[in-house]
C-alpha positions as a printed Julia matrix, in Angstrom:
244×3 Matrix{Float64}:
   0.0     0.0    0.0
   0.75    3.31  -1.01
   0.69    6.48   1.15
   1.4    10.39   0.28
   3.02   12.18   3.79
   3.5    15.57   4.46
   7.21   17.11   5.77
   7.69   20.41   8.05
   9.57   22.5    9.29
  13.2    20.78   9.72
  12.34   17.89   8.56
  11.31   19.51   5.27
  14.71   21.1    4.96
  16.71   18.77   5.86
  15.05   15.6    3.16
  14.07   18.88   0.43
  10.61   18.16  -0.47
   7.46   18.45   0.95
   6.28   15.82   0.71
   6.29   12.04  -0.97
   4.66    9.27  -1.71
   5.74    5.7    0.4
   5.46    2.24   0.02
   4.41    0.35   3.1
   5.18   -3.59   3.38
   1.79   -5.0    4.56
   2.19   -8.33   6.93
  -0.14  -11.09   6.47
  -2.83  -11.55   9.38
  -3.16  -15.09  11.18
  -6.17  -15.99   8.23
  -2.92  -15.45   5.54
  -4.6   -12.16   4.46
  -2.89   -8.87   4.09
  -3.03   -7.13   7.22
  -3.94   -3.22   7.28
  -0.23   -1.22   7.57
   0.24    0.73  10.85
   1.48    4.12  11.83
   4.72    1.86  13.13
   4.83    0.57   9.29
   4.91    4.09   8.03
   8.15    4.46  10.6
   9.66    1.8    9.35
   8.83    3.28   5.98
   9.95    6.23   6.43
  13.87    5.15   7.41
  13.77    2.74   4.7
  13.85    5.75   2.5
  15.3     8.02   4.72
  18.06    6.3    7.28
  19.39    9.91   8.09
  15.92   10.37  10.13
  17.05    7.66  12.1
  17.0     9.64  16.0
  14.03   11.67  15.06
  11.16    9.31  16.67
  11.31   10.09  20.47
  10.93   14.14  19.48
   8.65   13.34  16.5
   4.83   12.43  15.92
   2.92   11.14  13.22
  -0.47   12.89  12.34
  -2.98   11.56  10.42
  -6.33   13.52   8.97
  -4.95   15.92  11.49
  -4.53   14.32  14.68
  -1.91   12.93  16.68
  -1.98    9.16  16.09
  -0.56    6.49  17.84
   1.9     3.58  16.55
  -0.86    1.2   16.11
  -3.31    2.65  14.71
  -4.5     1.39  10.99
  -3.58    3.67   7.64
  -5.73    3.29   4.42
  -4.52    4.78   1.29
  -6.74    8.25   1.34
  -5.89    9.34   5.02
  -4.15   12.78   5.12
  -0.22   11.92   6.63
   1.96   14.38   7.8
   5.2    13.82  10.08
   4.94   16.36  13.29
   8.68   17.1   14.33
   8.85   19.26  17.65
   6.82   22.24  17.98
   7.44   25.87  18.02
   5.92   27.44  20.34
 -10.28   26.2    8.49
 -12.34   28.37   6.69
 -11.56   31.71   5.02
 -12.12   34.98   6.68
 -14.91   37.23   6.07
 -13.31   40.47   4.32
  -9.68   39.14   4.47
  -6.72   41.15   2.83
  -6.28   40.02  -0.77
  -2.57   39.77   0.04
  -3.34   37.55   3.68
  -3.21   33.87   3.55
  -5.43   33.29   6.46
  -7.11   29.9    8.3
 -10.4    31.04  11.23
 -13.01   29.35  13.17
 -16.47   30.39  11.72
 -16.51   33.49  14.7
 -12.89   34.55  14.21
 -11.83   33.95  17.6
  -9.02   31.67  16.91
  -7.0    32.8   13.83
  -3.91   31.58  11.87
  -2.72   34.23   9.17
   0.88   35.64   7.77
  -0.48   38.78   8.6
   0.86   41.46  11.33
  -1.93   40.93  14.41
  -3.95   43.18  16.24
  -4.21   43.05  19.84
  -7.16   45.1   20.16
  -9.22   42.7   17.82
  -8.31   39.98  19.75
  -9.2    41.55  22.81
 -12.69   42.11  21.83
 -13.84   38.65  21.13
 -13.89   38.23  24.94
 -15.1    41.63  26.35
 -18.24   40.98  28.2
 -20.25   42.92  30.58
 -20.16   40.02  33.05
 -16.08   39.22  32.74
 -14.45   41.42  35.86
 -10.75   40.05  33.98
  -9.43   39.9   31.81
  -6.15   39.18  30.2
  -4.06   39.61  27.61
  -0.86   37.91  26.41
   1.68   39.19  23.5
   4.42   36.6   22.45
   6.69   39.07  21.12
   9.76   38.47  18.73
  13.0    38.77  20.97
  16.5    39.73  19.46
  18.25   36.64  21.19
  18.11   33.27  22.84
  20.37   32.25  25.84
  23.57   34.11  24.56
  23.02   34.1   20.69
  21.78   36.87  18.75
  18.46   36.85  16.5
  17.95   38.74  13.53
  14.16   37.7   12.99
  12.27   34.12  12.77
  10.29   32.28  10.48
   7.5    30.16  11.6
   5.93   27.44   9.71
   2.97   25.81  10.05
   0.58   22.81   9.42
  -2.19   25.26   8.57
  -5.49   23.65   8.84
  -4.1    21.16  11.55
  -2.73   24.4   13.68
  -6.2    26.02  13.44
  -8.08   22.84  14.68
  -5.35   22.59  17.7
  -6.31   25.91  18.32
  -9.91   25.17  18.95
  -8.73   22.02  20.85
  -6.91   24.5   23.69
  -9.45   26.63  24.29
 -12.0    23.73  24.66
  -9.35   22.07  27.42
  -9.5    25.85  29.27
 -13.44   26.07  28.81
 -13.71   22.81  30.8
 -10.97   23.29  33.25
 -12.01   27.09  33.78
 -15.6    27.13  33.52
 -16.83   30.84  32.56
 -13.92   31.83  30.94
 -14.22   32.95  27.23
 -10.83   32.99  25.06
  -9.35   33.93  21.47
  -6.18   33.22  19.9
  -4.84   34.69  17.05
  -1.27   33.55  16.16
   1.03   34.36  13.31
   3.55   32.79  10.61
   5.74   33.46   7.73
   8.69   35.93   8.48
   8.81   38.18  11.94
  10.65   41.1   12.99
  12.21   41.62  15.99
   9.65   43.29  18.28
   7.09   42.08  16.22
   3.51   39.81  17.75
   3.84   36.54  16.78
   0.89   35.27  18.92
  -2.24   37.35  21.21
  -4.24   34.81  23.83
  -6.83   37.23  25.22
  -9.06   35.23  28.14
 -11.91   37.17  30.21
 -13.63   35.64  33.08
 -15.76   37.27  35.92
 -12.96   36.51  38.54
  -9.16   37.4   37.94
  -7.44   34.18  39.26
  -9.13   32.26  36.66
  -8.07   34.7   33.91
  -4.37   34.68  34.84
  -4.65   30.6   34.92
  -6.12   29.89  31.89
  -4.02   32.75  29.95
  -0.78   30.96  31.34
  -2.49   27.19  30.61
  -3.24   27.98  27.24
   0.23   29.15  26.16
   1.89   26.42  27.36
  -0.34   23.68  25.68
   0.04   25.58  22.64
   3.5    24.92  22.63
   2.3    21.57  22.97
   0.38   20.38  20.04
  -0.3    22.96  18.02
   1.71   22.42  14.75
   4.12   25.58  14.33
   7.72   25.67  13.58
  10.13   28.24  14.54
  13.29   28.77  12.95
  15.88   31.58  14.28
  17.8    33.06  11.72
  21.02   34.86  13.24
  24.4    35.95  11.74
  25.51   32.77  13.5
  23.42   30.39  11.06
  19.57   29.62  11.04
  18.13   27.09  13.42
  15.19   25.17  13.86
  14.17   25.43  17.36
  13.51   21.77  18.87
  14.65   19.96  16.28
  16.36   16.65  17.21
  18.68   14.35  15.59
């Protein structure tokens, strides 16, 4: 069997392509019939054609029709495949820029774009009469990490995946915070020092919750939300997280 799978971020540097198609050996069952290839297959796959990967699997996942899937689980030949190295910390928009390649949750609230953001936009999907908090977080572009220097980043992305992870995070804080309301607009493409790369704005009648869920919701995002950062310094460029 036959599957097409996606490559980002350092991954997709380092092999040059964006993606391929693979051949996957398929076992026989216990009945003698050809078993249905795994997500462990596609590994095996994968360094068949690629033995330089080999390293990559502890700091790498596998998702498929855009979710994290684990080694056992079945593959048929249509399923969307992409390879997930670490992360980096849709529909269309109504009225977007011409110029904006842009990915949104049918309100708007949780936005993936290559455009500059607006913190004030954010901001308002949350303001409520009833919400006495609430908070607002700006990951800004820094000119250095530890004691080398930054010129700007580039952050890719998994667009339609990211967007969907988005949605997933604020669900997890809706149910762990319960009255909180939240938006998330994050950026890729190239950034400037100084310049937003994501806005989390959470309101919720009671402060402590606000501050909670604003620093939850970062952090998970981090997590399994599909975005790549690269710095690019006079030193060299470097894809943050990226294993062996």
């Amino acid at each position: 069997m036959n599957i097409t799978i996606r490559y980002f971020g350092g991954i997709r540097e380092r092999l040059g392509k964006d993606a391929e198609e693979l051949e996957l050996e398929v076992a026989k069952d216990r009945a003698g019939e050809d078993a249905q290839p795994t997500v462990d297959d596609l590994w095996r796959a994968i360094f068949r054609a690629h033995p330089e990967l080999e390293g990559i699997r502890e700091s790498t996942r596998v998702a498929v029709n855009r979710e994290f899937a684990p080694p056992e689980l079945a593959l048929s030949p249509d399923d969307e495949v992409a390879l997930i190295p670490p992360v980096s910390g849709g529909v269309d928009v109504p009225d977007a820029r011409e110029d904006a390649t842009e990915c949104a949750d049918p309100t708007g609230a949780f936005l993936m774009t290559d455009q500059p953001l607006d913190t004030e936009v954010v901001r308002a999907f949350v303001s409520r009469p009833e919400a006495g908090a609430v908070v607002v977080f700006e990951g800004v572009v820094r000119d250095h990490t530890g004691d080398r220097k930054v010129s700007y980043l580039e952050y890719e992305t998994y667009l339609e995946m990211a967007l969907a992870k988005l949605v997933e995070c604020a669900d997890e804080v809706v149910l762990r915070w319960g009255g909180v309301v939240i938006a998330i607009h994050h950026r890729y493409g190239r950034l400037e020092i100084g310049e937003k790369a994501v806005v989390i704005a959470v309101s919720s009648p009671h402060r402590v919750a606000a501050f909670e869920a604003c620093a939850f919701t970062i952090d998970r995002l981090k997590e399994i939300v599909p975005i790549w950062k690269k710095e690019v310094s006079p030193d060299g460029d470097e894809w943050v997280g990226m294993g062996a």
